[in-house]
GUDOFI-811958 format. One record per atom (N, C-alpha, C): residue number from 1; atom name; z, x, y. Coordinates in steps of 0.2 Angstrom, whole numbers, plus 2048, in hexadecimal, padded with zeros to 3 digits. Atoms other than C-alpha are relative to their C-alpha. Layout:
num=NUM&atomo=CA&c3=Z&c1=X&c2=Y
...
END
This chain:
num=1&atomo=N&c3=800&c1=804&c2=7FA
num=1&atomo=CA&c3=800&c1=800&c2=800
num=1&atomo=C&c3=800&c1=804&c2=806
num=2&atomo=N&c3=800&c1=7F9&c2=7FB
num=2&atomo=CA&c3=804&c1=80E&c2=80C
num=2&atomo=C&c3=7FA&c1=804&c2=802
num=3&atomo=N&c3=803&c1=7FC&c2=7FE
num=3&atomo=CA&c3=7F7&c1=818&c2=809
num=3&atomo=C&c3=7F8&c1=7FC&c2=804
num=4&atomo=N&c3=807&c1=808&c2=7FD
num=4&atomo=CA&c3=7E8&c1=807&c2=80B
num=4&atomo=C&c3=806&c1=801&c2=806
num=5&atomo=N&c3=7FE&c1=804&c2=7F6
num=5&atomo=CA&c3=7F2&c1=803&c2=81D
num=5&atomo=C&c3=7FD&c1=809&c2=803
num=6&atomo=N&c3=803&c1=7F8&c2=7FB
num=6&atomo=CA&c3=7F1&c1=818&c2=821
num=6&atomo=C&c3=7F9&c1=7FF&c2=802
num=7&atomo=N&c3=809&c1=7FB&c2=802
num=7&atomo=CA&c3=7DE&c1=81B&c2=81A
num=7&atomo=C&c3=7FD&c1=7F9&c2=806
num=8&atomo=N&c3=806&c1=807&c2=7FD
num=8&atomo=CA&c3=7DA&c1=807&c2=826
num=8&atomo=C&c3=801&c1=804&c2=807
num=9&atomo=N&c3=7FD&c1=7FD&c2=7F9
num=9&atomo=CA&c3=7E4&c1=80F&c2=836
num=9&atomo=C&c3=7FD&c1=806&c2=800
num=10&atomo=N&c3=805&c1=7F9&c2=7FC
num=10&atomo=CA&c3=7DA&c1=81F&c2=836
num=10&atomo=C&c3=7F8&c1=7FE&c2=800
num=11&atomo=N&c3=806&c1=801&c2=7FF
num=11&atomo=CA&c3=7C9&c1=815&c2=831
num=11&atomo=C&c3=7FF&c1=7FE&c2=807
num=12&atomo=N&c3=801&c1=803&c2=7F8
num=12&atomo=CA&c3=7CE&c1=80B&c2=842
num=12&atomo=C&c3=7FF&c1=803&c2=806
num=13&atomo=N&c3=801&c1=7FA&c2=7F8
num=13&atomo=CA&c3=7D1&c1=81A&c2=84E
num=13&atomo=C&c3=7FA&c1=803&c2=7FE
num=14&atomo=N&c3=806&c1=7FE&c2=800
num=14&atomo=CA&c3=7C3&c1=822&c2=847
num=14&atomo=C&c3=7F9&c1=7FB&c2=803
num=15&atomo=N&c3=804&c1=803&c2=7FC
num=15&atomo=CA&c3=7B8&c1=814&c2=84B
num=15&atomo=C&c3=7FE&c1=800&c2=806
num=16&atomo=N&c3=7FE&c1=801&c2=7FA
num=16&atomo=CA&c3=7C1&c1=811&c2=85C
num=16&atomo=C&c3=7FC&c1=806&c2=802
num=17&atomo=N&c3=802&c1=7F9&c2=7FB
num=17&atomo=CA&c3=7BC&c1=823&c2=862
num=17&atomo=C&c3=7F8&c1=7FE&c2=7FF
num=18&atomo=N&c3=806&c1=801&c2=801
num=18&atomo=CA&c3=7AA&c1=821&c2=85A
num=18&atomo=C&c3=7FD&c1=7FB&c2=807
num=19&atomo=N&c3=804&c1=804&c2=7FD
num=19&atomo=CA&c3=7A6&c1=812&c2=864
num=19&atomo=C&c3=805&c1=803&c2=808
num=20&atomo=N&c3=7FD&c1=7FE&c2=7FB
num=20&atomo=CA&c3=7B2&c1=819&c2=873
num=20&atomo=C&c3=7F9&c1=806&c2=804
num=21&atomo=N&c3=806&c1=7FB&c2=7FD
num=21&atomo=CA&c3=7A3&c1=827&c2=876
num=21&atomo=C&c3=7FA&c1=7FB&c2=804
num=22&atomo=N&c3=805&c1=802&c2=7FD
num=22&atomo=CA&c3=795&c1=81A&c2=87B
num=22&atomo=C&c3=7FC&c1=802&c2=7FE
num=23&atomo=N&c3=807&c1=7FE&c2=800
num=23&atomo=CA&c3=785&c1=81C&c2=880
num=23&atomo=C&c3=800&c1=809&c2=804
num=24&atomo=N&c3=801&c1=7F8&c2=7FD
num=24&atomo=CA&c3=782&c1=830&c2=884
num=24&atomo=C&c3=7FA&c1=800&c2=806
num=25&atomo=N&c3=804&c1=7FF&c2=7FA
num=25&atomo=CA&c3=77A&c1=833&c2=894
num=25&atomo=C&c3=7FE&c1=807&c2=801
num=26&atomo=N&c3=802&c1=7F8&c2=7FF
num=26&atomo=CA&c3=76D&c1=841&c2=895
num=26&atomo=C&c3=803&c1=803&c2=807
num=27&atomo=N&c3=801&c1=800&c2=7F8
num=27&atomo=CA&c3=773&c1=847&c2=8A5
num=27&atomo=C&c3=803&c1=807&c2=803
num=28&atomo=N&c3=7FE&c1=7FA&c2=7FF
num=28&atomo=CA&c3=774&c1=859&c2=8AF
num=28&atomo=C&c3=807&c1=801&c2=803
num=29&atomo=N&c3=7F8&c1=7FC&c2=7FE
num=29&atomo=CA&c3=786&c1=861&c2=8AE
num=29&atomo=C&c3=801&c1=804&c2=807
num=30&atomo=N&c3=7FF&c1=7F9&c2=7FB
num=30&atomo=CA&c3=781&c1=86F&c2=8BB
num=30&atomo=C&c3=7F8&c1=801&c2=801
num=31&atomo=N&c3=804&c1=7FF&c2=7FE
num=31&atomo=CA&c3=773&c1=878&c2=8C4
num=31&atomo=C&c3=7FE&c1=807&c2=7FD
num=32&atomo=N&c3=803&c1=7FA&c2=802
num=32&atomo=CA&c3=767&c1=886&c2=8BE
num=32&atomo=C&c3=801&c1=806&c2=806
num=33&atomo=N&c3=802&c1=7FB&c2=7FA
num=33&atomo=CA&c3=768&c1=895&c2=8CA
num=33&atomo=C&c3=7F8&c1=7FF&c2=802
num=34&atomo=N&c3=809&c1=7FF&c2=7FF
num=34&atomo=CA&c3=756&c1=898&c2=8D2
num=34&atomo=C&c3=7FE&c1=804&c2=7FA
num=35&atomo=N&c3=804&c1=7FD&c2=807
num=35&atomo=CA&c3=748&c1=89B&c2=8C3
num=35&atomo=C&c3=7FB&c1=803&c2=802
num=36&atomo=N&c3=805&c1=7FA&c2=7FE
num=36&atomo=CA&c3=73C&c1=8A7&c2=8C1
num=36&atomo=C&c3=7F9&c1=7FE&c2=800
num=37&atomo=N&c3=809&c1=804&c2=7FF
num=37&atomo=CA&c3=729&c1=8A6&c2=8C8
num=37&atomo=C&c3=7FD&c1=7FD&c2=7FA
num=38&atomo=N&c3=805&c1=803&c2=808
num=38&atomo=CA&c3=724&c1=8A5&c2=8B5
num=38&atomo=C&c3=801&c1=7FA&c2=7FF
num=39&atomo=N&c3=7FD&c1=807&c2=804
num=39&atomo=CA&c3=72F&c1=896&c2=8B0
num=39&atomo=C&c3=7FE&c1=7FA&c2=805
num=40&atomo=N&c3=803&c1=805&c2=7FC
num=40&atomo=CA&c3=72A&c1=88C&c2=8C1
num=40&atomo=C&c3=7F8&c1=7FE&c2=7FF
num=41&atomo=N&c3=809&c1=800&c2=800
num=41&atomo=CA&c3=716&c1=88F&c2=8BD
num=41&atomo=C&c3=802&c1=7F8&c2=7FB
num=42&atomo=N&c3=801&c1=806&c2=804
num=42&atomo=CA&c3=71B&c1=884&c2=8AE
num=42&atomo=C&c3=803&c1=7FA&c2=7FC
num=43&atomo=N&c3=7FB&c1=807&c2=7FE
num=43&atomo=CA&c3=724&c1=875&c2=8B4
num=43&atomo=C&c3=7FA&c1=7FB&c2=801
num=44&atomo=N&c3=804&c1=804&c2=7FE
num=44&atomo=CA&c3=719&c1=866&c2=8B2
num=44&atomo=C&c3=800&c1=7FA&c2=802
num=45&atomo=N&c3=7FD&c1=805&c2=7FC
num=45&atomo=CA&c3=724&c1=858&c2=8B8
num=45&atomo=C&c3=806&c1=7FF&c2=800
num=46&atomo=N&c3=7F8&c1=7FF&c2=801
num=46&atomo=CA&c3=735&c1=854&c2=8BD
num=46&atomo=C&c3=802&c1=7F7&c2=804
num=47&atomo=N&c3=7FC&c1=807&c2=800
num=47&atomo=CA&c3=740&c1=845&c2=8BE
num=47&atomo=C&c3=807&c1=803&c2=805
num=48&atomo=N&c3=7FA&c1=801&c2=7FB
num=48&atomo=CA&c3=750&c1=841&c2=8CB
num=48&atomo=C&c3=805&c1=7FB&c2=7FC
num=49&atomo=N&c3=7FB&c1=802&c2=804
num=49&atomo=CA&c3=760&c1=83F&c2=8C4
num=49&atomo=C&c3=806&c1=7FD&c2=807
num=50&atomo=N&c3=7FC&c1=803&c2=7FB
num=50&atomo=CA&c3=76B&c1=834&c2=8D0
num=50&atomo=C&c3=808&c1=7FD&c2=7FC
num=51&atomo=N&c3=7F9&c1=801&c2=803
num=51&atomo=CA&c3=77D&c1=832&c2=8D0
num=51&atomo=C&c3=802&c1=7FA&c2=7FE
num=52&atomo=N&c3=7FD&c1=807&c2=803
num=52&atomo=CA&c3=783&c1=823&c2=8C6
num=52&atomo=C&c3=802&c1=803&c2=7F7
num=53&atomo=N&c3=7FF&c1=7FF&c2=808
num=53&atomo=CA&c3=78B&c1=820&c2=8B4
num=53&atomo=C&c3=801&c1=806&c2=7FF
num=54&atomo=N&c3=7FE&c1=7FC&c2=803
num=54&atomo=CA&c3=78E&c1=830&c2=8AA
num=54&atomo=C&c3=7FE&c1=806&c2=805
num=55&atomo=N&c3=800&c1=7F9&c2=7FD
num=55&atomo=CA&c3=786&c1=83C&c2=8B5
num=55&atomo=C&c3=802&c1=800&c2=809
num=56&atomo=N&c3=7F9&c1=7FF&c2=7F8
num=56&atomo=CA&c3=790&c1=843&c2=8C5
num=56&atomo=C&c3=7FC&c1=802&c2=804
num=57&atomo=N&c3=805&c1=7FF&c2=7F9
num=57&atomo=CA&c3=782&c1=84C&c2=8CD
num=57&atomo=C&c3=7F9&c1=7FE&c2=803
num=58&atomo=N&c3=809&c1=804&c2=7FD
num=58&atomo=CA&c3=772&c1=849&c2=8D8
num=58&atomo=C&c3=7FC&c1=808&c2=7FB
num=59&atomo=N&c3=803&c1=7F9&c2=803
num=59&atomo=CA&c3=766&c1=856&c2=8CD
num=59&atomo=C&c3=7F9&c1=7FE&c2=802
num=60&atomo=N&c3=807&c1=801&c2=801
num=60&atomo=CA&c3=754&c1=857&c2=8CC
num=60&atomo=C&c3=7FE&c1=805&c2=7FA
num=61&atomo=N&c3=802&c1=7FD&c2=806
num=61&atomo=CA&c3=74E&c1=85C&c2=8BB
num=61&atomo=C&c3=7F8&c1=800&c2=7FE
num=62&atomo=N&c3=807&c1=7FF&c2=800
num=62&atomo=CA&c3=73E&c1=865&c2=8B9
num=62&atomo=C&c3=7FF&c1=800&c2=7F7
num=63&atomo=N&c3=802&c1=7FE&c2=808
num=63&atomo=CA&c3=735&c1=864&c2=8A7
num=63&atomo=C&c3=7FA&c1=804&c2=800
num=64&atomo=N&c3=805&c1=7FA&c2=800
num=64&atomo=CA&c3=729&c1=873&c2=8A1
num=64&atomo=C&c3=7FA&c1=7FB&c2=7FC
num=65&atomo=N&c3=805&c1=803&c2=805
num=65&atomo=CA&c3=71A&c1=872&c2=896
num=65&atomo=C&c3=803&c1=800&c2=7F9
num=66&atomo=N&c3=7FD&c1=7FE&c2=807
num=66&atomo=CA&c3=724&c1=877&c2=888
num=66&atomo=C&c3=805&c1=7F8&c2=7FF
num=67&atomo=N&c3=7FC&c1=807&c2=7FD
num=67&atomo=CA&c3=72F&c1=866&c2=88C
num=67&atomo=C&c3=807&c1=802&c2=800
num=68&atomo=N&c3=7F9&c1=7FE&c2=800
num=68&atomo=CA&c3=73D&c1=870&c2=88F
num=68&atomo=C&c3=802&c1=7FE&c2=809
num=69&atomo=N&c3=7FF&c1=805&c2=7F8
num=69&atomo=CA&c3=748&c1=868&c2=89F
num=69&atomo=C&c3=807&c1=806&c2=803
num=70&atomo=N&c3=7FB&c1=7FD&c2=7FE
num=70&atomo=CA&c3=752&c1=872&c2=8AC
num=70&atomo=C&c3=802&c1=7FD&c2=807
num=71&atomo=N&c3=801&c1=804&c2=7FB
num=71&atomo=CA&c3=75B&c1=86B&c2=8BA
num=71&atomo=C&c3=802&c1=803&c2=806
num=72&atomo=N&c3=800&c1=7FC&c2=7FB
num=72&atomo=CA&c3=75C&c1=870&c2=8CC
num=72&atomo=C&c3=805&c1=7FB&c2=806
num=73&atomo=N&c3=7FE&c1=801&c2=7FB
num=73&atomo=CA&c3=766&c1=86D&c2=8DC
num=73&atomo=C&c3=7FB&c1=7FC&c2=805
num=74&atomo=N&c3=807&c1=802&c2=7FB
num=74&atomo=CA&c3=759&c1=862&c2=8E5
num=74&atomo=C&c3=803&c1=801&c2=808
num=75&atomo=N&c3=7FF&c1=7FD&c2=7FB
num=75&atomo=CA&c3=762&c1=869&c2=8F6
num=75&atomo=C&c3=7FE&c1=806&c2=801
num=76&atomo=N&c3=803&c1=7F9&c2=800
num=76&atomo=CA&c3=75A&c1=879&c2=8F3
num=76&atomo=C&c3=7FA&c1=803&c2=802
num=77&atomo=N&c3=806&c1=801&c2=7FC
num=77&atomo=CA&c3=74C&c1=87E&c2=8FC
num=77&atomo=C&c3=7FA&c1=801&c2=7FA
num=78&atomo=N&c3=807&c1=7FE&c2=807
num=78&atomo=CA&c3=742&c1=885&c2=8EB
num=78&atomo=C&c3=800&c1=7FD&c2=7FD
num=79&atomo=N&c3=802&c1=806&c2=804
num=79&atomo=CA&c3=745&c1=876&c2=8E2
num=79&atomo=C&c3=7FC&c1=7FA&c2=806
num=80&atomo=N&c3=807&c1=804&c2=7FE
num=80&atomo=CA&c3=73B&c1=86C&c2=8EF
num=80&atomo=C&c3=7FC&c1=802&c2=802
num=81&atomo=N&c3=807&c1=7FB&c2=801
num=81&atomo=CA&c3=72E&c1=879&c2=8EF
num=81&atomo=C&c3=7FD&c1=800&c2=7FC
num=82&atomo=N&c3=803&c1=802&c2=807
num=82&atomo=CA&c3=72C&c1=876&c2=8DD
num=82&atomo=C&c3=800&c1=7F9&c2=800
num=83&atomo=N&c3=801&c1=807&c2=802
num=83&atomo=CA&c3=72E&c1=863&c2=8DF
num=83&atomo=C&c3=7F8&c1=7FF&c2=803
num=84&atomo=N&c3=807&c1=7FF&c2=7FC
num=84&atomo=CA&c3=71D&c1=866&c2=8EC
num=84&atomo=C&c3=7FE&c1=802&c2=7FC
num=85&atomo=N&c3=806&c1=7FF&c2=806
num=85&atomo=CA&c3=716&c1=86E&c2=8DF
num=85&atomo=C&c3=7FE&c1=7FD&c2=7FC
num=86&atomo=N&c3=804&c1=803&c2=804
num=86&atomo=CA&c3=716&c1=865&c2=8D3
num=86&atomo=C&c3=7FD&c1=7FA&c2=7FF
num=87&atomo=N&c3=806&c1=807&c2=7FE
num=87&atomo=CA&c3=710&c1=856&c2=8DB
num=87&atomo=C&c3=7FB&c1=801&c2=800
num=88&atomo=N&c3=805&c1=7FE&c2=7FD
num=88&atomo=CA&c3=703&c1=85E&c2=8E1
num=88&atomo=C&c3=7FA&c1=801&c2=7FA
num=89&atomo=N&c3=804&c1=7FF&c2=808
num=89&atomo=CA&c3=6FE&c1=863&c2=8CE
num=89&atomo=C&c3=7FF&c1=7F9&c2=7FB
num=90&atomo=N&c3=801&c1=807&c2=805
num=90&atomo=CA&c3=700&c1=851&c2=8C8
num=90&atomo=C&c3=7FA&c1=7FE&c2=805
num=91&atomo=N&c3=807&c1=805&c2=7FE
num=91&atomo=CA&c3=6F3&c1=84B&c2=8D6
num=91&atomo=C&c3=7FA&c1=803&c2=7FE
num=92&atomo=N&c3=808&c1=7FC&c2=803
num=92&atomo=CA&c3=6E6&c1=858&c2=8D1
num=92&atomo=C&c3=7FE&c1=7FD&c2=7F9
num=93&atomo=N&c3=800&c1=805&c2=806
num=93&atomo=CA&c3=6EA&c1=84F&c2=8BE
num=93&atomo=C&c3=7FC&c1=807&c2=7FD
num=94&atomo=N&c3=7FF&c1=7F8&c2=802
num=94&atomo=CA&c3=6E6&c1=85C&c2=8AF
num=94&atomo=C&c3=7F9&c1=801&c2=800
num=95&atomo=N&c3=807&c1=7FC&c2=802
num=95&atomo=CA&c3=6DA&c1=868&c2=8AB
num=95&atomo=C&c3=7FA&c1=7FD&c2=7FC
num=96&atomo=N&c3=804&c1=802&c2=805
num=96&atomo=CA&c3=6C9&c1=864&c2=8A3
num=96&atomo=C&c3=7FB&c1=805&c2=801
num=97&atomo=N&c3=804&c1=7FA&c2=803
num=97&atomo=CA&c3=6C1&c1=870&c2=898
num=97&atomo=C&c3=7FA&c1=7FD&c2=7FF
num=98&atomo=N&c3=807&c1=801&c2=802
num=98&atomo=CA&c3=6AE&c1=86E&c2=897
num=98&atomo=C&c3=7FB&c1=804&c2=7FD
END
């Protein structure tokens, strides 16, 4: 009897925490230092992370070609020198090989 009431009261806290976690929120913790000319050549678009729900900062997260994502200080002068760029690379639209 003891041990069915223990083994039910540790199924329920375990639940409890399980469902205590929620939905996870991609969201950036911190800011990259300034990157290097290579890694900005190959950022092909970036997303605005705004403060609400899980995430605490304003960010701006660039993703490469590779779809790797970093995220920047969007009060930084070089993160919106790359934000200009890469608009600028989305109006042009991509390359066509002939």
């Amino acid at each position: 009897m003891r041990f069915s009431t223990l083994f039910f009261i540790l199924l329920l806290a375990f639940l409890c925490l399980t469902l205590a976690q929620g939905a996870y929120e991609d969201c950036c913790l911190r800011y990259v230092a300034p990157v290097k000319r290579s890694t900005k050549r190959t950022v092909v678009k970036y997303k605005r992370q705004e403060v609400d729900g899980g995430c605490n900062i304003p960010a701006i997260v660039f993703i490469t070609k590779r779809d790797r994502a970093f995220c920047a200080n969007p009060k930084e002068q070089w993160v919106k020198k790359l934000m200009i760029f890469v608009d600028k690379l989305a109006r042009k639209g991509p390359k066509k090989n002939i």
